[in-house]
C-alpha positions, 0 to 999 in steps of 0.5 A: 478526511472521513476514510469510512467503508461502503456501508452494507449491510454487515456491521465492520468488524473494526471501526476508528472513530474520530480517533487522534493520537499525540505523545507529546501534547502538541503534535497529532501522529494520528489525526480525525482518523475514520475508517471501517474494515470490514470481515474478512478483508484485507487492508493494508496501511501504506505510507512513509516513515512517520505518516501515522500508519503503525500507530494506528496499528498499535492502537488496534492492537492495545499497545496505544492508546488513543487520545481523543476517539474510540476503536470498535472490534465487532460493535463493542468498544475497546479503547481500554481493553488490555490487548490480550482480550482483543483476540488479535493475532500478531506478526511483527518483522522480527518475528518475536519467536521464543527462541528456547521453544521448538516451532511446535512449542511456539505454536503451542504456546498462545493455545496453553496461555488460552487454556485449550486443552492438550489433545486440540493444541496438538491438533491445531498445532499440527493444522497450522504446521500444515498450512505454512508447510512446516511439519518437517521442521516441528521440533527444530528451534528456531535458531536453525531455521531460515528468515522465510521459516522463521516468518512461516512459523509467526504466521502460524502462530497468528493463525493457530488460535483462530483469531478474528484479525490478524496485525502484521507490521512489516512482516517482510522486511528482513527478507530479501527481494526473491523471498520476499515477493514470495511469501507476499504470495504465500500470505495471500493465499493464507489469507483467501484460504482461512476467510482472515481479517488482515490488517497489514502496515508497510511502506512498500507500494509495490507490496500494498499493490501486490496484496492488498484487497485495499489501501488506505495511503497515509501521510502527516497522520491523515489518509489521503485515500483509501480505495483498490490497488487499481483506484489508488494507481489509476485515479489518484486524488492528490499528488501524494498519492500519485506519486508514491503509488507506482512511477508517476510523471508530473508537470506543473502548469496553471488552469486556463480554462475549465469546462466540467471535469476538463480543463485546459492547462498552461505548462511552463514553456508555454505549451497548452494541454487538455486535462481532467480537472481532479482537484478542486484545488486546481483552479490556478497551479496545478500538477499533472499527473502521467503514467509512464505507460500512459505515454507513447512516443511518436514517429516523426511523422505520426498523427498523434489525433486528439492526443496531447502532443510535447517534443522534448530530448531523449536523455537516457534509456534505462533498461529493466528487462522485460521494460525499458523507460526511456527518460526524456528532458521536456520544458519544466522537468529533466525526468520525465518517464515513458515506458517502452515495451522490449525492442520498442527502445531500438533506433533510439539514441541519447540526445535525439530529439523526440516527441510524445503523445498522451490522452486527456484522459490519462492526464489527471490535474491534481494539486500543486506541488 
């Protein structure tokens, strides 16, 4: 699947052509991978465990190298150059930080390799120490410094010698939740600030969503789709996507009638509902996707107008604060979500006989899984 950029005018900065990547011979970790990113974005690689998102990375970087195909970094092509004359900033999860050195010296450390002269790698020492808010902590040794800290200092060392992209793989991971979502915000800010390229690699959905000014979702080696937070969440193309970006309800069902992009699908218990017909694979089974937000349940007496209209059992109602989802037993599926602002779960009891309503619109037929 080709996952190239909008062509414009301005040449991307990095492009993958045709680029496959096998260790063994026999199995493609990276497969026909395509893709352009252009200056100044930022592009995050989302997938599971084994989908191919940190090799892709890796050859980027100069520590793979590809199989089959080549990787352009500003039209020239690069799939032999060593990694230290890509130009590329780093940030890994461990953060990688030379333990004997002060923050100062780590960051002083590229810029020396590079032969800057003394007087400039003060000054853009001190520059980076700004950006991430550290000068306090200049001549303390790592080992003495919190995991955010820790990670504010790789982050300036990416940074201080002005590369043209950065890499950063799982950088977040060891920290927990509360920092985590915080320095999410404070990688953004850095990013929006200094006009980087920013290629980021994480299994965290909610991370990508968070970040991200695109997403390329990746599964078995291939991107099943590259595109914004708000495409990828609101018009999946396939059930992979769907379900791996955000909550997602799914009904299995078989076409019976289609009409352009609408169709009609028959569910297990026999129930008809209207639909767009997304995948072109959905011609017999298919899958539904629904948000849970999507959903509404009704009044008993409610018309639900156009609306597709289920009844079904309320199972549990599970309690997330500034939300509820209220999980409900419908023919074919035992988890199906609706989401329930605050107060909208009061006079709701487990075991109640309920019914919901969702628009054709909203209901989007993918292909079977």
């Amino acid at each position: 699947m080709s996952a190239a950029a909008d062509t414009s005018a301005e040449p991307p900065l990095v492009r993958f052509e045709d680029i496959d990547k096998t260790y063994d011979g026999e199995h493609l970790v990276v497969r026909s991978l395509n893709l352009d990113i252009s200056r100044g974005e930022f592009l995050t690689l989302l997938g599971p465990s084994g989908s191919g998102k940190t090799t892709s990375l890796m050859m980027l970087a100069g520590f793979e190298t590809p199989t089959d195909g080549e990787i352009y970094l500003n039209g020239k092509p690069i799939r032999n150059m060593p990694p230290h004359r890509r130009n590329i900033g780093m940030v890994f999860q461990n953060y990688a930080l030379f333990p004997h050195m002060t923050v100062a010296e780590n960051l002083a450390f590229p810029l020396q390799v590079r032969r800057i002269g003394r007087a400039e790698t003060a000054e853009r020492v001190a520059r980076a120490m700004a950006m991430v808010k550290l000068e306090a902590l200049a001549q303390r040794h790592p080992g003495q410094l919190s995991g955010g800290q820790q990670q504010r200092v790789a982050l300036a060392r990416a940074l201080v010698f002005n590369p043209q992209l950065v890499l950063m793989d799982e950088p977040l991971g060891a920290l927990d939740k509360r920092l985590r979502e915080h320095m999410q915000m404070e990688i953004k800010r850095l990013h929006q600030d200094t006009g980087i390229t920013v290629v980021y690699v994480t299994h965290d959905q909610s991370e990508a969503l968070t970040m991200s000014d695109r997403i390329a979702v990746f599964n078995d080696g291939v991107i099943q789709q590259i595109a914004a937070p708000d495409t990828l969440y609101e018009r999946p193309v396939n059930s992979f996507v769907a379900n791996f970006i955000g909550e997602n309800n799914t009904l299995s069902g078989q076409v019976e009638h289609r009409e352009g992009r609408h169709g009609t699908v028959r569910l297990a218990g026999g129930e008809l509902v209207e639909a767009l017909l997304i995948s072109p694979r959905a011609n017999g089974a298919t899958a539904l996707s629904i948000r849970p937000e999507r959903v509404r349940l009704l009044a008993p007496d409610a018309d639900p107008g156009t609306d597709n209209r289920l009844s079904g059992r309320l199972r549990d109602i599970v309690y997330l604060g500034d939300h509820a989802l209220a999980l409900l037993d419908l023919p074919g599926t035992t988890d199906f979500m609706v989401r329930l602002q605050a107060g909208e779960q009061a006079g709701l009891t487990r075991g109640q006989d309920v019914t919901i309503a969702f628009a054709a619109e909203h209901c989007r037929a993918l292909d079977p899984v």
